[in-house]
PAVEX-870613 format. One line per 4 residues: number of its first residue (from 1); their letters; for each residue x negated, y, z of C-alpha. Coordinates in steps of 0.2 Angstrom, whole numbers, plus 2048, in hexadecimal, padded with zeros to 3 digits. Example, Ala and Ser with C-alpha at 12.3 -4.5 7.8 and 13.67 -1.06 7.14 Angstrom:
2
1> AS> 7C2 7EA 827  7BC 7FB 824
END
This chain:
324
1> XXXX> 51F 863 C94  517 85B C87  520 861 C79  51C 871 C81
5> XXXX> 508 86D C81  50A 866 C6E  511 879 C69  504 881 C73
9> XXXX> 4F7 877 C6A  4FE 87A C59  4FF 88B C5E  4EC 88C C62
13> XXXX> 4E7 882 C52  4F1 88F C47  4EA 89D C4D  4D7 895 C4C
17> XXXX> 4DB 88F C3C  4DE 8A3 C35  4D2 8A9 C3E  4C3 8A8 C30
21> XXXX> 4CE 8B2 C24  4D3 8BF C2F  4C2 8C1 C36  4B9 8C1 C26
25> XXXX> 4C7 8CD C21  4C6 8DA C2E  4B1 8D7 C2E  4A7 8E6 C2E
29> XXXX> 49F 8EB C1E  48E 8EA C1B  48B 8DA C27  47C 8D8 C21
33> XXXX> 46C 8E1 C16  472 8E6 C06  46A 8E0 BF4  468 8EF BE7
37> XXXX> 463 8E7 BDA  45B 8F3 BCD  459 8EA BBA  44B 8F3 BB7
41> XXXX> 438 8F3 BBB  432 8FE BC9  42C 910 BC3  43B 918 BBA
45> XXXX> 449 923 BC0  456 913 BC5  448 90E BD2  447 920 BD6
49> XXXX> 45A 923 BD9  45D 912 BE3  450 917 BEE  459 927 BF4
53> XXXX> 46B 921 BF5  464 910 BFB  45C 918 C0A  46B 923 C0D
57> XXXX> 476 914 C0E  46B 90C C18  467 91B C26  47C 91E C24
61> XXXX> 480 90B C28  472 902 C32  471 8F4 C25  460 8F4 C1A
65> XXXX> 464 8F9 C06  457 8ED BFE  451 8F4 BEE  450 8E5 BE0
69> XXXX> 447 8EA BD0  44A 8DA BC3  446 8E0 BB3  446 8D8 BA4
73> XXXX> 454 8D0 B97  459 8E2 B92  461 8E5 BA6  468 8D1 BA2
77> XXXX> 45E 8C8 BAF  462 8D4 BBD  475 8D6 BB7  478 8C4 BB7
81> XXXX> 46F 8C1 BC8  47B 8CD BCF  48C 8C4 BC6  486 8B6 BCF
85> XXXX> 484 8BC BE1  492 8BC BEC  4A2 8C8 BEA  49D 8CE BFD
89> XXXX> 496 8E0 BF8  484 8D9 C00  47D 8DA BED  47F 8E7 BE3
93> XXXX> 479 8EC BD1  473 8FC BCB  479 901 BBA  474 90E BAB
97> XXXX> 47B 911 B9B  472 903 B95  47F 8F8 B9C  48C 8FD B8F
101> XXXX> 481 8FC B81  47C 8E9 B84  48D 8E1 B7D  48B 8EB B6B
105> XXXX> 477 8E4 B69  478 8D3 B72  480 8C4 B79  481 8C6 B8D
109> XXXX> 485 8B8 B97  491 8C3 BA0  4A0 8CD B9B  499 8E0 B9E
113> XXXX> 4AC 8E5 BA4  4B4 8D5 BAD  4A5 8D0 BB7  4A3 8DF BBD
117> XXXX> 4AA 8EA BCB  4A7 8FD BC8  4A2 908 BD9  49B 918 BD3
121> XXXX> 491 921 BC9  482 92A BD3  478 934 BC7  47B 93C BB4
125> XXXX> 46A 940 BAB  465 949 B9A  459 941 B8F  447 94C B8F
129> XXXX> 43C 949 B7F  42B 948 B82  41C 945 B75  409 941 B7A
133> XXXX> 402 953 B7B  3F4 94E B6D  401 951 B61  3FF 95F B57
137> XXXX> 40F 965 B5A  417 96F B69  429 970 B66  437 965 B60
141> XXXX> 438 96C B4D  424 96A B4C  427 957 B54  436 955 B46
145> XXXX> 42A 95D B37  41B 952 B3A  424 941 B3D  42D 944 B2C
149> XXXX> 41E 948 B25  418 938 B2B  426 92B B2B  422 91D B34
153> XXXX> 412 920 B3A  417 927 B4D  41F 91A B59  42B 91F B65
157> XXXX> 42D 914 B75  439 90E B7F  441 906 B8F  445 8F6 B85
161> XXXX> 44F 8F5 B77  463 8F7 B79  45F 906 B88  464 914 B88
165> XXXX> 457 91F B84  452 913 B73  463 919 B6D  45F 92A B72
169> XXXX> 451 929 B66  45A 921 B5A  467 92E B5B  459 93D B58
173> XXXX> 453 934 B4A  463 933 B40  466 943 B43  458 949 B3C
177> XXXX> 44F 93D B2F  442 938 B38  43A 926 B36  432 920 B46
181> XXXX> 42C 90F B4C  435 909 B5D  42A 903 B68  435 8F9 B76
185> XXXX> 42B 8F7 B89  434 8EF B9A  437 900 BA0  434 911 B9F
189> XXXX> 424 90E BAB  41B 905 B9E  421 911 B90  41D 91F B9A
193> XXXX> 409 919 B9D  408 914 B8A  410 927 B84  401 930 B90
197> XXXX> 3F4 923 B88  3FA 926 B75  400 915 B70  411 91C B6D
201> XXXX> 414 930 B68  426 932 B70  432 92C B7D  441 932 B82
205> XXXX> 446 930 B94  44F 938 BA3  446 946 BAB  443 93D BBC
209> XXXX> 433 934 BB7  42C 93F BAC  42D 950 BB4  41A 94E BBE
213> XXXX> 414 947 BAF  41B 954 BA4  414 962 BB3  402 95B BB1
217> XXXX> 402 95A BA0  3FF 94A B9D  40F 94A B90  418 959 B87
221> XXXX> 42A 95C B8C  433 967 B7A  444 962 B7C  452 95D B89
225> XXXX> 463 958 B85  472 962 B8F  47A 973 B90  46C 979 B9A
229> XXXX> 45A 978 B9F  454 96F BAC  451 976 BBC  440 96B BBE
233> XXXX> 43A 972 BAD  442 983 BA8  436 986 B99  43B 977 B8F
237> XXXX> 44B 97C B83  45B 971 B7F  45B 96A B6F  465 978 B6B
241> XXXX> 45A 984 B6E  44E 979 B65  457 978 B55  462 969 B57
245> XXXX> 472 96D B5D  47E 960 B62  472 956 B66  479 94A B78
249> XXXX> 46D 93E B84  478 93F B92  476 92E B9A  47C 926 BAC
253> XXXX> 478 91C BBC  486 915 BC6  487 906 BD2  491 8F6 BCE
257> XXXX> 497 8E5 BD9  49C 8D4 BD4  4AD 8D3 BCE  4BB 8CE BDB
261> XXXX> 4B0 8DA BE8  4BD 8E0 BF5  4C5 8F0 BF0  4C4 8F7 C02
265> XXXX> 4AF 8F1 C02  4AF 8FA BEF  4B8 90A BF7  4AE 90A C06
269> XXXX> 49E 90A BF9  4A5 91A BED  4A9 922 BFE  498 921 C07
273> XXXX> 48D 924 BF5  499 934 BF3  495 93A C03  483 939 BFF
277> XXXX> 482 941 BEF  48B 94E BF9  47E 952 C05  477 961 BFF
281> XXXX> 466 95C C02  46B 94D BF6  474 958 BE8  462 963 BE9
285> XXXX> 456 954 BE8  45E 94C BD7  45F 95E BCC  44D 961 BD3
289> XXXX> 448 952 BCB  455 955 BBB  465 94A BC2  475 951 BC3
293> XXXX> 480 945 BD1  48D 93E BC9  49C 93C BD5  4AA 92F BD0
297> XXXX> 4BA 924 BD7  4B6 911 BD0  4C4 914 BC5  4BC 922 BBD
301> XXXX> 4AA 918 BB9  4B6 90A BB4  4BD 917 BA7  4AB 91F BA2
305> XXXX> 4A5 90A B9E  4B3 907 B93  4B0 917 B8C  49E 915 B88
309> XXXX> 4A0 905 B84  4A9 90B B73  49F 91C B70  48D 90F B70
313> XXXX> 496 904 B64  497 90F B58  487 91A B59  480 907 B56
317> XXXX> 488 903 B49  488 915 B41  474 912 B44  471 901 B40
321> XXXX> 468 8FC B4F  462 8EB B53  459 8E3 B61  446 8E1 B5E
END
């Protein structure tokens, strides 16, 4: 009898024992609010798009999407808070382009492939070149004629240096001779403000913050990058059409977790953001604003960062760009 109790007791332990594992195992995903955290100030298109998809996921799963905005660091100080957080799926980070430039311009206290867990890209964007409109110059080969007339003397502004829209800059200024000042800010909102006030004469950007500018004229839209126009602003032309064929802008936004994240929590992620960008309301919301959604398995965004990872090495070494 009481070796039959002793059996029943060890019995009873060794199913308590595994009963944290298997219940965190088979625990439902998201538990808890989620952390987005955005590594750039408030008022540019990240902020923008982790708000939609943010409130989807949100209204879709009954767990609040937390929008973080940590600027600063060149995207570093909201990268790294997210290596640090736990593997759980409860803190995410969202990513642009600019996290494959970083490696080739500065030392990052995280490796920008093996720290990371790739999800899925949300939203591609083409850059829009805008100029103050007190320029006397209302196209793109006016713009190119006056600032090499004037090398030097007309800044251009920027995200922060190392973003993605500095080297689309960079990239218009190689290919055509010109010679401006880069003028870095802590995100396009600052940048933005100091093109409207004439402290700086260009920025280029995606189209989903400075469409209602460009609309009420407060700043001059003369070139987009792409195959296409955009559907928000269908009289400003492709660089093409402006004279500067093979010109490219395209940049990315994409969602990443902490490394080791579970792959069925990483699926159930790609799964539910797919769904989203789906959603024909969705679709329409981003190319009104000048997004195209940007579906992708994690393997594929894995793919696309390694990918990017080599083609921003060398435009910054062809270049010669250094952080300022």
């Amino acid at each position: 009898m009481l070796a039959r109790n002793c059996s029943a007791v060890l019995l009873a332990a060794a199913a308590l024992a595994s009963t944290p594992l298997a219940a965190w195992a088979q625990a439902p995903y998201p538990a808890r609010p989620i952390r987005l955290i955005v590594p750039f100030p408030p008022g540019g298109s990240t902020t923008i798009v982790a708000r939609i998809i943010g409130q989807r996921l949100t209204d879709a799963w009954g767990q609040q999407v937390v929008v973080d905005n940590r600027g600063g660091g060149n995207t570093i100080i909201g990268s790294e808070a997210m290596v640090r957080a736990a593997p759980d799926g409860h803190t995410l980070l969202h990513v642009t382009s600019t996290h494959t430039i970083n490696p080739s311009l500065l030392k990052t206290p995280y490796d920008a492939v093996k720290d990371f867990t790739p999800v899925t890209t949300m939203v591609a964007t083409e850059i829009l070149l805008v100029i103050n409109p007190q320029l006397p110059a209302h196209n793109l080969q006016e713009f190119i004629a006056l600032a090499r007339a004037k090398p030097g003397a007309l800044n251009f502004a920027s995200s922060g240096s190392g973003t993605s829209n500095h080297l689309a800059a960079e990239l218009l200024c190689l290919m055509t001779g010109m010679k401006m000042q880069h003028i870095p800010h802590k995100g396009a909102g600052p940048a933005t403000t100091d093109l409207m006030g004439g402290q700086v004469q260009m920025f280029m950007n995606n189209a989903l913050p400075l469409t209602p500018f460009v609309k009420t004229g407060r700043m001059r839209a003369i070139a987009v990058s792409g195959e296409k126009r955009l559907l928000s602003l269908p009289d400003v032309p492709t660089f093409t059409q402006a004279g500067l064929p093979g010109y490219q802008g395209r940049s990315w936004q994409g969602i990443m977790a902490p490394a080791k994240t579970p792959q069925p929590i990483v699926d159930k992620l790609a799964q539910e953001i797919t769904r989203i960008l789906r959603l024909p309301e969705v679709h329409d919301q981003f190319v009104t604003m000048g997004a195209d959604p940007l579906i992708s398995t994690p393997q594929q965004y894995a793919d696309l960062i390694k990918t990017d990872l080599v083609r921003y090495a060398k435009l910054i070494k062809e270049a010669k760009i250094k952080l300022e």
